[in-house]
C-alpha positions in Angstrom: 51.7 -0.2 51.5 54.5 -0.2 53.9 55.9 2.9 54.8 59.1 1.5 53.7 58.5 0.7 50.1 56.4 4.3 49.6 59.4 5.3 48.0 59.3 3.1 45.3 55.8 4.6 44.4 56.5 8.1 43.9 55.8 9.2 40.7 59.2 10.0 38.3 59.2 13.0 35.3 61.5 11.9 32.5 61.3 15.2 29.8 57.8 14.9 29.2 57.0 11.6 30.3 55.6 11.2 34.1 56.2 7.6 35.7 53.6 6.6 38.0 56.1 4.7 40.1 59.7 3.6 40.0 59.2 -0.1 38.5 60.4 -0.7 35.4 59.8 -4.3 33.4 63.4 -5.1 32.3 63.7 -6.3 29.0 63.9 -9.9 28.4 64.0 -12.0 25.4 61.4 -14.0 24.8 61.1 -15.7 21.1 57.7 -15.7 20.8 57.6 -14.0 17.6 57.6 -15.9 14.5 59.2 -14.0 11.6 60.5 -11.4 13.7 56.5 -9.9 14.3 54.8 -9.4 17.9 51.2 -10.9 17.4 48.2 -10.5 20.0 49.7 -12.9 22.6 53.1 -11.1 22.8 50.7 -7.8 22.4 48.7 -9.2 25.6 51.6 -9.9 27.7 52.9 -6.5 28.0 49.1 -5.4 28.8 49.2 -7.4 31.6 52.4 -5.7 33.4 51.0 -2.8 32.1 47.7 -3.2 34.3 49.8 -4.9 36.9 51.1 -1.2 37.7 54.4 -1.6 36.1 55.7 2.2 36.1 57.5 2.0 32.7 57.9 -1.7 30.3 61.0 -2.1 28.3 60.1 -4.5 26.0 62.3 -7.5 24.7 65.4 -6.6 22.7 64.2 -5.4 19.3 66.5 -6.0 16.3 67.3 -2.6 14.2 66.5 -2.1 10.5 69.9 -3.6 9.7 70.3 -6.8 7.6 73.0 -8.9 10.2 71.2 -7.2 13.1 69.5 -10.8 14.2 70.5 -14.3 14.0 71.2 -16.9 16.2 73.4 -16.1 19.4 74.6 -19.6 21.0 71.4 -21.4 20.9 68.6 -21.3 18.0 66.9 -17.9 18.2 64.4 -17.8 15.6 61.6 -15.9 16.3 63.3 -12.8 17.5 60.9 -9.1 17.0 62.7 -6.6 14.8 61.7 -3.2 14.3 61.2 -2.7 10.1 58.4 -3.7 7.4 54.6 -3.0 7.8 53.2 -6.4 9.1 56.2 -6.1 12.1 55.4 -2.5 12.6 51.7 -3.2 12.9 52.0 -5.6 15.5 53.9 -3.2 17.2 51.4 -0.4 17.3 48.7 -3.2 18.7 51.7 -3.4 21.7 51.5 0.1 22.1 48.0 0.8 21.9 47.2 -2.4 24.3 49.8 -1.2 26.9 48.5 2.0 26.5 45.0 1.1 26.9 45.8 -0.1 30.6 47.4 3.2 31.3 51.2 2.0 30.9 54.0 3.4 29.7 56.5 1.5 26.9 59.8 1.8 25.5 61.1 -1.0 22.6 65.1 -1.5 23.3 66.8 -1.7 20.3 69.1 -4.3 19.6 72.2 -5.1 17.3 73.5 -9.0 18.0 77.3 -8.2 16.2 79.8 -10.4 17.6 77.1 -12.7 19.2 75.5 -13.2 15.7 76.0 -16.6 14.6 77.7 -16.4 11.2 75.2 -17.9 8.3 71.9 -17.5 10.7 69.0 -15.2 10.9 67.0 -13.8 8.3 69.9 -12.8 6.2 72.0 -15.8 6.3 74.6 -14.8 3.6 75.7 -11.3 5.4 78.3 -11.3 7.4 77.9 -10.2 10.9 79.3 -7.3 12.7 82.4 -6.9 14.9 84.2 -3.8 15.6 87.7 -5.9 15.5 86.5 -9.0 13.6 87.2 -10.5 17.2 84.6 -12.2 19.3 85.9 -12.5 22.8 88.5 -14.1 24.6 89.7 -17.8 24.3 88.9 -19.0 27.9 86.4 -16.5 28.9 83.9 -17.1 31.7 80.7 -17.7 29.9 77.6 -19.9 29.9 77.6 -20.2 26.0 77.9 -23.8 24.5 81.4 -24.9 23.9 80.5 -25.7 19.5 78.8 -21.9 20.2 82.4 -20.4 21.2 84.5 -22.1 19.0 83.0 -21.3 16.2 82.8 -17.7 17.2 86.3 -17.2 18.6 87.7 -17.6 14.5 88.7 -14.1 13.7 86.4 -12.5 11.2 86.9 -9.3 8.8 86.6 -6.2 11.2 83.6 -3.5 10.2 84.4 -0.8 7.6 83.6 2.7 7.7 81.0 2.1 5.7 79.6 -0.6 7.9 79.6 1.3 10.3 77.8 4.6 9.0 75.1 1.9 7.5 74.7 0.3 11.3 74.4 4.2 12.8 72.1 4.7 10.5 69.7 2.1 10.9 69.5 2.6 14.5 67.8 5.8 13.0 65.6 4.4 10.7 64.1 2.1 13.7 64.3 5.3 15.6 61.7 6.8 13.3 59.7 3.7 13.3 59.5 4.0 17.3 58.1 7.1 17.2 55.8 6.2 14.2 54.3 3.7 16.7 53.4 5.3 19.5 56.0 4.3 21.5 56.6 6.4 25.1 60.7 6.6 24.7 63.6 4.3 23.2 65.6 2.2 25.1 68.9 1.2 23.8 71.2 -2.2 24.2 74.5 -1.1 24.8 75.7 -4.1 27.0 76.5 -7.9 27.5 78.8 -8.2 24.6 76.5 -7.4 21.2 77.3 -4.5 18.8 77.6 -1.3 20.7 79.2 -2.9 23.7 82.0 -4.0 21.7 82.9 -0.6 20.4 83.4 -0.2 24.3 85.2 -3.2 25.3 88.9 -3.2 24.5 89.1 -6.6 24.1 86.6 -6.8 21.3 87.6 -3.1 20.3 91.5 -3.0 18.9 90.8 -0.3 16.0 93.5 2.1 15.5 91.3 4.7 13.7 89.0 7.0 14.7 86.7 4.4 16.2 89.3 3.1 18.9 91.7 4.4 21.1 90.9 5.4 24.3 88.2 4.6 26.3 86.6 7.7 25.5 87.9 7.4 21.6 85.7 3.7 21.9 83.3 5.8 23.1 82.5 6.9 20.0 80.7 4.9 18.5 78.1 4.5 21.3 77.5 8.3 21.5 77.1 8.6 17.4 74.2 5.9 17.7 72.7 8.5 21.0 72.9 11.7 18.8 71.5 10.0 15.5 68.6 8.7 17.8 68.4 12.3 19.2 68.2 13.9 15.6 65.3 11.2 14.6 63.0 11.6 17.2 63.9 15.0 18.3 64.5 16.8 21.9 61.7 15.5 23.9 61.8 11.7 23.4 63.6 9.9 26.3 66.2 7.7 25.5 67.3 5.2 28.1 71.2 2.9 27.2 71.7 -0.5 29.2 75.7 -0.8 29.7 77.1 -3.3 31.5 80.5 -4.4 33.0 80.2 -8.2 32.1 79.7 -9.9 28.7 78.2 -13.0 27.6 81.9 -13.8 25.9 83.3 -13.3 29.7 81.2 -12.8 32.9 84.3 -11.6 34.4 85.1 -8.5 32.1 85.1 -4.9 32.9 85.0 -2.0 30.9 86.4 0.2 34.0 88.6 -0.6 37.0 87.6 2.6 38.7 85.2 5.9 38.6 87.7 8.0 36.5 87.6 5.2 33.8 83.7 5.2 33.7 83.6 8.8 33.8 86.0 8.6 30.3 83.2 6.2 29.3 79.8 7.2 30.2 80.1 11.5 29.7 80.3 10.7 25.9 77.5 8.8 25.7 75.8 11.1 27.9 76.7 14.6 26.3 74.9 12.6 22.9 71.2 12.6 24.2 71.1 9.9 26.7 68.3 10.8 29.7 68.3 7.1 31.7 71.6 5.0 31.9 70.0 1.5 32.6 73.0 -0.3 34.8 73.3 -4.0 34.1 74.2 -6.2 36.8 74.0 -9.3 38.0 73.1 -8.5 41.7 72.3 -5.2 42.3 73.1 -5.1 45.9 77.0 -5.5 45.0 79.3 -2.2 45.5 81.2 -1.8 42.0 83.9 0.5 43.4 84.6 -0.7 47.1 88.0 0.7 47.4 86.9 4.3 47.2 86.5 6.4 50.3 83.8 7.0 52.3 80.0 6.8 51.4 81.1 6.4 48.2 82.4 2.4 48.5 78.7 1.3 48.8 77.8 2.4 45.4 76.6 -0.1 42.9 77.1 0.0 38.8 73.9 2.8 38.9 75.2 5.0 41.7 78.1 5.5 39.7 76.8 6.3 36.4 74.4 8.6 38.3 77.0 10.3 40.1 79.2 10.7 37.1 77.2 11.8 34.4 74.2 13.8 36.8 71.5 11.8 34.7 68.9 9.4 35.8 69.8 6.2 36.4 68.2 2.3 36.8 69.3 -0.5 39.0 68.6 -4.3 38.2 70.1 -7.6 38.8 68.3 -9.9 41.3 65.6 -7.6 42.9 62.9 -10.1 44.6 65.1 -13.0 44.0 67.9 -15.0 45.8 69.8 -15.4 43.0 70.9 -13.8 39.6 69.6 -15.4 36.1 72.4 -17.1 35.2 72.4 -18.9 38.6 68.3 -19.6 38.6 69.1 -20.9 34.8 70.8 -23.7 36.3 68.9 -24.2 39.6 65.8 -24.1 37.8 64.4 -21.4 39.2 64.9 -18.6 42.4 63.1 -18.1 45.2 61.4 -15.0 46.8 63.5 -13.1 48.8 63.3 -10.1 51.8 66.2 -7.8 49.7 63.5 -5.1 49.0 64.5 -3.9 51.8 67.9 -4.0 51.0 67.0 -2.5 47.8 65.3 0.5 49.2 67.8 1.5 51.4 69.5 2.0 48.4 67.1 3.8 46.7 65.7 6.0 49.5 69.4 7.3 50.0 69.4 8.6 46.2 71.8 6.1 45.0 69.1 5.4 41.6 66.3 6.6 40.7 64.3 3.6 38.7 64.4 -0.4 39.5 64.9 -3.2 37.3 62.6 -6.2 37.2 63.4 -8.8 35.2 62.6 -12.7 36.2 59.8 -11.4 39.0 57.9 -9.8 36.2 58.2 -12.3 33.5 56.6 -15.0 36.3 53.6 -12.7 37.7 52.2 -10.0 35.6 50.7 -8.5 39.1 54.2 -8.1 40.8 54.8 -4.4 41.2 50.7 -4.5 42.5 51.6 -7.1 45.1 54.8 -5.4 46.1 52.1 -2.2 46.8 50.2 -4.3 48.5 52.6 -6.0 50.8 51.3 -9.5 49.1 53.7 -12.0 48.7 54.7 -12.9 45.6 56.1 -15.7 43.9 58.9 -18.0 43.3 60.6 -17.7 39.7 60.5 -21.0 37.9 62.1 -22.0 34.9 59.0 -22.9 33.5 57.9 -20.0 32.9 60.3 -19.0 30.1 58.2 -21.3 28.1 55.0 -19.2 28.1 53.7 -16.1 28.4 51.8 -15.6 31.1 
C-alpha cells in the first residue's frame, strides 16, 4: 500500500463500533428483491464487499414499516426491500449474519419515497403518498425523470396531516426495532434527493405554516423528530448515520443552503437529535460547496461543512475512482477509472471527512477497496453491471 492512501486504512471508532478502514459501500438501489425480501443472492452480494475489505456497507435504500413508504419513483420499481413482516426480516438476518461471517460491518438505510412515490403504485396502491406540502417539485426543474413521470407528479396533491405525520415518525421506529432485532451494526438514514424527509427540508416542497414549517431550522423539525425516535428505539449506543443532500431528483440544481450559517440552521437540529455520521451527498466530491468564504475554508466540500458545523463525523461521496458522476455515466454508459484518489486524500488526510463513499466502483468489483490497498488497478464502471449482481 502506498504511503499515500495509508490514510484511508486507519481504523475509525464510531460509539462502540470500530471500522477497520475508512471505505464505506454507498447505498444503491438495486431491485433485486421480489416482494420487497432480500434472498441469498442479494444476501451474497453484500458478503462479497464484505470480504472485499469494505470498512462499513450501507445497504440499498430499505422502505420503513409505512404503508406509502414504496412504490414506483419515475420508472417501474418493483422489487424494492422493505424492512417489516417475518419472511422480509429473515432474509435480512441471513444479510447480516453472511456480512458478518466475512468480518464486515452493515447498516440498512431507511427509506421513505413521499413526493417521489408514484401515486396508485407499490404494494399499497390505494394509499395516497406522502408530501409535506402536497407539492412535488418545481415545474421546470433540472431532473433526469421521464417527462409522463413529472407531469403526472407536478398535480398538487392533499398535504400530510398531523396524524400522517406522527404515523410516518413512528414507523421509522418500528423498522428501527426491526434493525436492531437483526443484527444490524448501526442505521443509516435517507434524508436527501427529494423523498420524504428531504422535503420537510426543502422549502420548495415544504410551504407549511404550522409547526412543521417555517424556518429552516422550524423545517428542521421533522428530520430531527425521526433522529430522536430512532435514538429512543435502539437506545444510546447504536450509531445512526443521515444522507442529506443539496440537489433533488425533482431539480439537480436545488439547494437547501446558500451559505454555512444556513446549513448550520439546518444540520444542528438534526444533530442535537442523535445523529453520529452525516453522510454528504454529492455529485462530485472534489467540488468546494462554499467557495466564496475566506481562507482554508473555500476548499470545503458538502462533508467539510457539515463536519465543521455540527463537530460530528462526517462521509464524502460523489465520484470517487470515477471520471464522472452517475447521472453522467447513466448516459455515457459507463465511467472510467480515474487517478482522483489522490485528489481525494488530500482531502481526507487534511481532516476535511472522516469516511468515503463508494458507490458505482463497488457495485462493479466486490474487491475494490482490496485493490485500492493493494495499489491494483481496478476497473471501469459499466452500465451493465446494474443488471446483476456480481
Amino acid at each position: 500500500m502506498s504511503d499515500l492512501l495509508a490514510p484511508l486504512f486507519e481504523p475509525l471508532q464510531i460509539g462502540p463500533l470500530r471500522l477497520k478502514n475508512r471505505i464505506v459501500m454507498a447505498p444503491m438501489t438495486r431491485n433485486f428483491c421480489p416482494g420487497g425480501v432480500p434472498g441469498e443472492d442479494v444476501a451474497g452480494y453484500y458478503r462479497r464487499r464484505a470480504e472485499g475489505e469494505t470498512g462499513l456497507i450501507i445497504t440499498e435504500a430499505v422502505g420503513v414499516d409505512h404503508p406509502a413508504a414504496l412504490g414506483e419513483a419515475g420508472i417501474g420499481e418493483s422489487d424494492l426491500p422493505h424492512l417489516y413482516g417475518e419472511r422480509a426480516l429473515a432474509g435480512w438476518r441471513r444479510v447480516v449474519e453472511q456480512v458478518h461471517g466475512a468480518g464486515g460491518l452493515i447498516f440498512p438505510q431507511l427509506w421513505h419515497q413521499g413526493p417521489m412515490r408514484r401515486q396508485g403504485t407499490g404494494p399499497n396502491p390505494d394509499v395516497a403518498s406522502m408530501r409535506p406540502s402536497g407539492l412535488w417539485g418545481p415545474a421546470g426543474g433540472l431532473t433526469s425523470s421521464p417527462e409522463d413521470y413529472v407531469q403526472s407528479q407536478l398535480l398538487p396533491t392533499k398535504p400530510m396531516s398531523e396524524r400522517d405525520i406522527e404515523e410516518v415518525i413512528a414507523a421509522y421506529a418500528r423498522s428501527a426495532v426491526h434493525v436492531r432485532d437483526c443484527g444490524f451494526d448501526g442505521i443509516a438514514i435517507h434524508g436527501g434527493h427529494g423523498y420524504l424527509i428531504d422535503t420537510f427540508l426543502w422549502n420548495v416542497t415544504n410551504q407549511r405554516s404550522d409547526a412543521w414549517g417555517g424556518s429552516r431550522r422550524e423545517r428542521s423539525r421533522f428530520a430531527a423528530e425521526v433522529v430522536r425516535a430512532i435514538r429512543r428505539a435502539v437506545g444510546p449506543e447504536m450509531p445512526i448515520l443521515m444522507r442529506f443532500s443539496q440537489w433533488k431528483q425533482q431539480d439537480f440544481k436545488a439547494k437547501l443552503a446558500h451559505s454555512p450559517a444556513e446549513l448550520e440552521e439546518i444540520l444542528l437540529p438534526i444533530a442535537d437529535a442523535g445523529v453520529d455520521v452525516f453522510d454528504a451527498s454529492m455529485r462530485y466530491f472534489n467540488r468546494a460547496e462554499f467557495p466564496d468564504q475566506p481562507g482554508a475554508d473555500a476548499v470545503l466540500n458538502l462533508a467539510g461543512w457539515a463536519r465543521k458545523i455540527t463537530g460530528r463525523l462526517a462521509m464524502t461521496v460523489g465520484g470517487v475512482g470515477l471520471n464522472n458522476g452517475m447521472y453522467d455515466s447513466n448516459k455515457q454508459g459507463g465511467a472510467q477509472a480515474s487517478d482522483n484518489l489522490q485528489l481525494l486524500v488530500e482531502r481526507f488526510a487534511r481532516g476535511e471527512f472522516d469516511l468515503v463513499g463508494v458507490g458505482r466502483s463497488l457495485l462493479q468489483d466486490p474487491d475494490w477497496a482490496r485493490k485500492v490497498r493493494l495499489g491494483e488497478a481496478f476497473e471501469p464502471f459499466s452500465n451493465d453491471a446494474l443488471k446483476v449482481l456480481t
